[in-house]
N, C-alpha and C positions, 0 to 999 in steps of 0.2 A: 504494500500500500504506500503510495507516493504522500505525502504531507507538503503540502504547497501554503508557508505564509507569503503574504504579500502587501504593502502599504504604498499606499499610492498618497502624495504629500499635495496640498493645493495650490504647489506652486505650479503645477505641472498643468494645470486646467485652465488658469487665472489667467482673464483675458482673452480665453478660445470664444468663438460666437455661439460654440452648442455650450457651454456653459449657462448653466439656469442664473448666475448671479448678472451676467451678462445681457441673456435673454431677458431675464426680467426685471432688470434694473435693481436689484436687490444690491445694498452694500457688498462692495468686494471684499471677500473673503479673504482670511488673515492669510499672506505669503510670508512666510519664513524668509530674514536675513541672510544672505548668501554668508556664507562661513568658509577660510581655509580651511582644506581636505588636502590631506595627500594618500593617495592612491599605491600601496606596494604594487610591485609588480617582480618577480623571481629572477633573480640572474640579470637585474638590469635597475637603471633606475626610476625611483618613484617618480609617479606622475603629480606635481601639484597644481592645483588649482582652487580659483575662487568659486563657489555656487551653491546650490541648493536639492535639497535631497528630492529627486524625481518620484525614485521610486525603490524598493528593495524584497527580495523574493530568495526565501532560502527553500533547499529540499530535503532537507533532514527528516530522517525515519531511523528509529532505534533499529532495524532492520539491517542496517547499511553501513557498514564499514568505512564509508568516504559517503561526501554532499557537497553539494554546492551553494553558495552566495553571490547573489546577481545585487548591483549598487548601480544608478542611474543618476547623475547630475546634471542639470543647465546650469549652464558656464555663464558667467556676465556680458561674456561676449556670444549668447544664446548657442554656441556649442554644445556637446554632449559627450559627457565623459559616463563611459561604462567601466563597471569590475567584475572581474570575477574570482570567484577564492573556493580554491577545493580546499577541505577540510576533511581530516582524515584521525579516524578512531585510535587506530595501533599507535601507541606508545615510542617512540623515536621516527614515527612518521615526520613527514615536514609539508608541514600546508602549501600549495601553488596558490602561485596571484599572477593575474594580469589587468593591466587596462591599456585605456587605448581612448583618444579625444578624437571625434568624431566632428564632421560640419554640422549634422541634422540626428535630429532622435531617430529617423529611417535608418541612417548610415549605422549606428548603433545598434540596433534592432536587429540590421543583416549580420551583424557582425556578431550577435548572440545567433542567431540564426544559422549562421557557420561553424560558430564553432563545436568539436568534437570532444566529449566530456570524458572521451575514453585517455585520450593523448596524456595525461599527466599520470594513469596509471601504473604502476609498475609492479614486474612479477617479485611474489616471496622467495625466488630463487633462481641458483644459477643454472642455467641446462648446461653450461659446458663442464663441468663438474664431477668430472669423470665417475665421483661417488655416488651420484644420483642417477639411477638405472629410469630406464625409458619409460618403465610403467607411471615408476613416482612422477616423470615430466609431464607423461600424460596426465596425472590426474590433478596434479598443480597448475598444469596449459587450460584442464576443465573448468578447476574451482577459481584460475584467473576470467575464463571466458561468460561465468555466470557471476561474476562478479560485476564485470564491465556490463555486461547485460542489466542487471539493477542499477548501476549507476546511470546510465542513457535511459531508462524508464522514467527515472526521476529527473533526469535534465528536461526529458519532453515535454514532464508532466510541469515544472518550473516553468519551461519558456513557452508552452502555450498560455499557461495563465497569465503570464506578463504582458504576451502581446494577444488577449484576451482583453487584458485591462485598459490595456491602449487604445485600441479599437475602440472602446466605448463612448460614446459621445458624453460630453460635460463629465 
């Protein structure tokens, strides 16, 4: 079972024309101060920027070994900076980060939309290992390939709801 949070912040609406505060002349709605963020990213460095939280959708399920965290910001300069952060259960594991500043929330979107949640995974062992006879590779190359299997279930089940969210009008 996939566990999909997700918050969607008003800055991300405010001032759209399907917006109801918009539409119906209702007071605008409180937008959050743009805040310094800096954005890790693995083997490189961090992204900083100024802005404001778009949007945020983790996939965690006590089930699952590794999850993911999706971070969405508008830039001052109406940019889009997206994140992503595997996070991972086992004990000397090491979390992956990426992001990446974008022109447009679309450009962002594809760019969640591309990416492959399997790529930071890595196997509990060595196959060249002379000690580790073919059967054990098999059944570690198994329990690696239902693993990455539950992790892409739950990235799906994240980035449709995201861009679920998005789609929505107001």
């Amino acid at each position: 079972m996939v566990s999909v949070a997700l918050h969607m912040s008003d800055a991300s609406t405010a001032g759209q024309p399907g917006n109801p505060a918009v539409r119906d002349m209702a007071p605008e709605p409180h937008v959050a101060a743009p805040t310094e963020v800096t954005l890790r990213v693995s083997g490189g460095k961090p992204l900083r920027i100024v802005g404001v939280l778009m949007a945020e959708a983790n996939s965690w399920s006590p089930s699952v070994p590794a999850w993911h965290e999706v971070t969405l910001y508008r830039t001052q300069g109406q940019e889009c900076a997206a994140s992503i952060r595997m996070l991972k259960k086992a004990t000397g594991e090491t979390d992956i980060h990426h992001a990446e500043l974008f022109a447009s929330i679309e450009d962002a979107l594809n760019w969640l939309e591309e990416f492959d949640p399997t790529a930071d995974l890595a196997p509990d062992f060595d196959a060249s290992d002379r000690r580790v006879s073919t059967a054990e590779i098999a059944l570690l190359s198994a329990a690696l390939r239902q693993h990455a299997d539950a992790v892409t279930r739950q990235w799906r089940g994240l980035l449709g709801e995201l861009l679920y969210r998005f789609a929505q009008p107001g």
